[in-house]
C-alpha positions in Angstrom: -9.3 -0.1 13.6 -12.7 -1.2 13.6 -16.1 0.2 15.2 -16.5 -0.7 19.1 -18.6 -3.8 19.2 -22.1 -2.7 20.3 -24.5 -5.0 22.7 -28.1 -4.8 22.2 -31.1 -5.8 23.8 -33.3 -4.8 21.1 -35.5 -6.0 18.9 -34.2 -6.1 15.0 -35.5 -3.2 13.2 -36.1 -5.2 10.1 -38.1 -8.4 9.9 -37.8 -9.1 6.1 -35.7 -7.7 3.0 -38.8 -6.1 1.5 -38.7 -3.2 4.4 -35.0 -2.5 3.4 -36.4 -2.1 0.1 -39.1 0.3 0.8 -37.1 2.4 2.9 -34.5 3.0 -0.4 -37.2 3.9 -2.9 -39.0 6.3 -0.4 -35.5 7.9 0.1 -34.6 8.0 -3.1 -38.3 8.8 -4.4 -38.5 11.3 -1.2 -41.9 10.4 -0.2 -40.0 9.2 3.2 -41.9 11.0 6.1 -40.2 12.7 8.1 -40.8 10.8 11.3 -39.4 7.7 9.6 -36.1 9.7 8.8 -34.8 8.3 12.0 -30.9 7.4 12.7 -31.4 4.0 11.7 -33.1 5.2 8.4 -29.6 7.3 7.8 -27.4 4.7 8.7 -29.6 2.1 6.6 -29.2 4.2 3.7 -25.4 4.4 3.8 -25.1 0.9 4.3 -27.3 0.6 1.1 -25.3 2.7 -1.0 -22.2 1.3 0.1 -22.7 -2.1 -0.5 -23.8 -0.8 -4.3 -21.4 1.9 -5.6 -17.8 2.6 -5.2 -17.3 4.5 -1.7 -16.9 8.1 -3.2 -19.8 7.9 -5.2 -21.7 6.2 -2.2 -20.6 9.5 -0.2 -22.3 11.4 -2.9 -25.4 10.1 -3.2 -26.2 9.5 0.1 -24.8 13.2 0.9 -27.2 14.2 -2.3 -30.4 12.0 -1.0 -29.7 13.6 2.6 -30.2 16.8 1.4 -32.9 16.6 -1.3 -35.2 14.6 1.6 -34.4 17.6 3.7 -35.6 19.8 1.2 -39.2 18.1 1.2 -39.4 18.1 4.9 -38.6 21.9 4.7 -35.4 21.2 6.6 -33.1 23.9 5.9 -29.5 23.7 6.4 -28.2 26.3 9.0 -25.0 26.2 10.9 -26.7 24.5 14.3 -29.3 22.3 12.1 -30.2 20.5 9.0 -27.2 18.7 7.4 -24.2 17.8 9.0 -21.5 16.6 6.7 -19.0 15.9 9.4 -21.6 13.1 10.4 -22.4 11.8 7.3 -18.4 11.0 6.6 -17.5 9.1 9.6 -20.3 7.1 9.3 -19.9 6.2 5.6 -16.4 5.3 6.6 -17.9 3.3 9.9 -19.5 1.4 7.8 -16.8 1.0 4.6 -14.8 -0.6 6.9 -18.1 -2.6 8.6 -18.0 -4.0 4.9 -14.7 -4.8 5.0 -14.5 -7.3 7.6 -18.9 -8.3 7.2 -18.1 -12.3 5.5 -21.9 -13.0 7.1 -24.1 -11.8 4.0 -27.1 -13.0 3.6 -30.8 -11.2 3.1 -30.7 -7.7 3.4 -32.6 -7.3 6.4 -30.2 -9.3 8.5 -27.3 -7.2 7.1 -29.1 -4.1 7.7 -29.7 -5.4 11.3 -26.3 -6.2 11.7 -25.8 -2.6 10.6 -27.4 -1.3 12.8 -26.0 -3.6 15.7 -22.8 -2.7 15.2 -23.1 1.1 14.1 -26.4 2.2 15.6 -25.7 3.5 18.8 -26.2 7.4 18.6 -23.5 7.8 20.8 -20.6 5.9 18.9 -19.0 9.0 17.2 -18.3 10.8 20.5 -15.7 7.5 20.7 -13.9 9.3 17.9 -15.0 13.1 18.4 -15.3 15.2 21.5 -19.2 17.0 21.6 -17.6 20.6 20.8 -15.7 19.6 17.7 -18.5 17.1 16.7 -21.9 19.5 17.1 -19.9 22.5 15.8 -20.9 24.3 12.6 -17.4 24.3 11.4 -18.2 20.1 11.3 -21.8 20.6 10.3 -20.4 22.8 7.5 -17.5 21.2 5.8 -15.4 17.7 7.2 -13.6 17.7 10.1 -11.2 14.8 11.4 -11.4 13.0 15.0 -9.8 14.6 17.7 -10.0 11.6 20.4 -9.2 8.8 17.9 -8.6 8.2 14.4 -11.6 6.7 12.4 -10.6 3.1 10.8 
């Protein structure tokens, strides 16, 4: 079961691979302000490690990179902020199976675009979870499954 297909009117958020680029090594260097760690920076970052490492270890160090940025911005992890490992999860599997069916490729910005076409509406994982079980601090703590549908 694959991601609803999202419509957007937007303007891509990347206009050439070097900006994909840049956006890793801040993250992983965590000199990424914080106003730049945006939703699309999260799910940009996923995609990123996905594409490079086997999924578990992709879960890690995104998980790992999430939390160490955090830490530099002073964000700390409570139940009802900070990390939410719940989040981080389904969208690391959103976009596994993104992977599995992307046969497009091409320059890293237009994959990350297409990312973020498909993927970035900050909505999409109420599809899958009702708001209580999502923005609880039982699913910000530890993972929880979907209760409205299963994730692909």
């Amino acid at each position: 079961m694959s991601a609803p297909a999202r419509v957007s009117t937007a303007p891509a958020l990347y206009d050439d691979a070097r900006a994909v680029l840049r956006l890793v090594a801040a993250f992983e260097k965590r000199t990424l302000p914080k106003a730049e760690w945006t939703h699309a920076a999260h799910l940009t970052m996923g995609f990123w490690y996905a594409v490079h490492l086997p999924a578990d270890v992709a879960l890690e160090k995104v998980r790992a990179g999430i939390l160490r940025l955090n830490e530099s911005h002073g964000v700390v992890s409570t139940p009802t902020s900070g990390y939410h490992e719940t989040i981080t999860r389904a969208y690391m599997r959103l976009i596994g199976a993104y992977l599995a069916e992307d046969s497009e490729g091409g320059e890293w910005h237009d994959r990350a675009n297409r990312v973020l076409e498909r993927l970035g509406t900050r909505d999409l994982l109420f599809t899958y979870y009702t708001r209580d079980r999502l923005m609880s601090p039982a699913a910000r703590a530890a993972w929880m499954e979907p209760d409205l549908r299963a994730l692909p």
